[in-house]
MITOR-705146 format. One line per 10 residues: number of its first residue (from 1); for each residue x, y, z of C-alpha. Coordinates in steps of 0.5 Angstrom, whole numbers. Layout:
BEGIN
NUM	X:Y:Z ~ ...
END
This chain:
BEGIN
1	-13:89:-35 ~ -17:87:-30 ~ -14:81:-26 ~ -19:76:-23 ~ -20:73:-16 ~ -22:67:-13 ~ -24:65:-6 ~ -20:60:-3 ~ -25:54:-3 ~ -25:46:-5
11	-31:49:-9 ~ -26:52:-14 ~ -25:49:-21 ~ -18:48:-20 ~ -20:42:-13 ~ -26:38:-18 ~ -19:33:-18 ~ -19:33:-11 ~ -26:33:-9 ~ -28:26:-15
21	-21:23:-12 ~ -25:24:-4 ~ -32:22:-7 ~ -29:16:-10 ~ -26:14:-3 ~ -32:15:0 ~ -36:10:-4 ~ -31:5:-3 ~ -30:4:4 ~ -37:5:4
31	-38:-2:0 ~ -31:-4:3 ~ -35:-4:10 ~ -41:-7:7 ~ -38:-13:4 ~ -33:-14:10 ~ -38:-13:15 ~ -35:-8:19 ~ -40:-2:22 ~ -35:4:22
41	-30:6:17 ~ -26:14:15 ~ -26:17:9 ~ -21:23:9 ~ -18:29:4 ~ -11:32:5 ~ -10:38:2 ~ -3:40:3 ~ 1:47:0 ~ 7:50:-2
51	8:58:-3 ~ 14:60:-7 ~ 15:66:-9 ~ 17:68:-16 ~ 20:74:-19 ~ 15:76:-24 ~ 21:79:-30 ~ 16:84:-35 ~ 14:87:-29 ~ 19:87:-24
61	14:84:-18 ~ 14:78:-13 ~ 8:73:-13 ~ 6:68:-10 ~ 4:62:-12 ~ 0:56:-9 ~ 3:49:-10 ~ -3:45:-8 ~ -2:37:-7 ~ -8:33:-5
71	-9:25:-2 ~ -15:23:-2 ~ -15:15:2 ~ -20:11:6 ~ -20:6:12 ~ -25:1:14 ~ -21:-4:20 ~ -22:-11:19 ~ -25:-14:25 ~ -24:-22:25
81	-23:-27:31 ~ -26:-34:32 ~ -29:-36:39 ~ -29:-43:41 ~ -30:-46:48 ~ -26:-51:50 ~ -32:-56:56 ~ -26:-61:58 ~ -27:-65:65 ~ -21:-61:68
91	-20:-58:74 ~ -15:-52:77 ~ -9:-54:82 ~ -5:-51:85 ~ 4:-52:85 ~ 9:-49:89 ~ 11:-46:81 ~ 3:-44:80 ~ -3:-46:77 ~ -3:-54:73
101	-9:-57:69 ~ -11:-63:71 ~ -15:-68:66 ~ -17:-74:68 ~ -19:-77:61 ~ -14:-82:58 ~ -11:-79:52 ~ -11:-84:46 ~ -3:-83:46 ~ -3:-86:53
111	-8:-92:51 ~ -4:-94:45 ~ 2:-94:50 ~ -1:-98:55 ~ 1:-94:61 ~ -6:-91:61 ~ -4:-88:68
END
């Protein structure tokens, strides 16, 4: 009897899992980007393998035997801040600890105390 053979190829029927799961995560962190509105994005396979050798007991040979493991998984970095300008009427001094900020407005907490200075 003849033995068949196969290349060793993600195009091989015993990969369609590992090629639907990729797939899958591709869609995903594209429409995870879009709805987030980040520009950049991955989508990764990792195939990783295992050979282990067996004796085979009818014929007495050794074989090799692929154990294949996949992960398939995507990324899409979040991006947020939030940007703000503070225009208060303060100035810069220096101090022989550094810089100090001076603002001469009266804060509500000193007119209620009466001080205001």
């Amino acid at each position: 009897m003849k033995k068949q053979q196969f290349e060793i190829s993600i195009d091989h029927a015993m990969m369609i899992g590992a090629k639907a799961a990729f797939d899958t995560c591709l869609r995903a962190a594209i429409a995870k980007a879009i709805s987030t509105g980040s520009d950049e994005g991955s989508a990764t396979l990792r195939v990783s393998f295992e050979i282990v050798s067996s004796l085979d007991s009818e014929t007495g040979e050794w074989r090799r035997m692929p154990l294949l493991k996949y992960k398939a998984g995507y990324t899409v970095p979040m991006k947020e801040s939030m940007d703000a300008t503070i225009a208060e009427n303060s100035r810069l001094e220096s101090t022989k600890d550094g810089w100090m900020l001076v603002n001469e407005q009266v804060s509500m907490d000193e007119l209620m105390d009466g001080d205001g200075e």
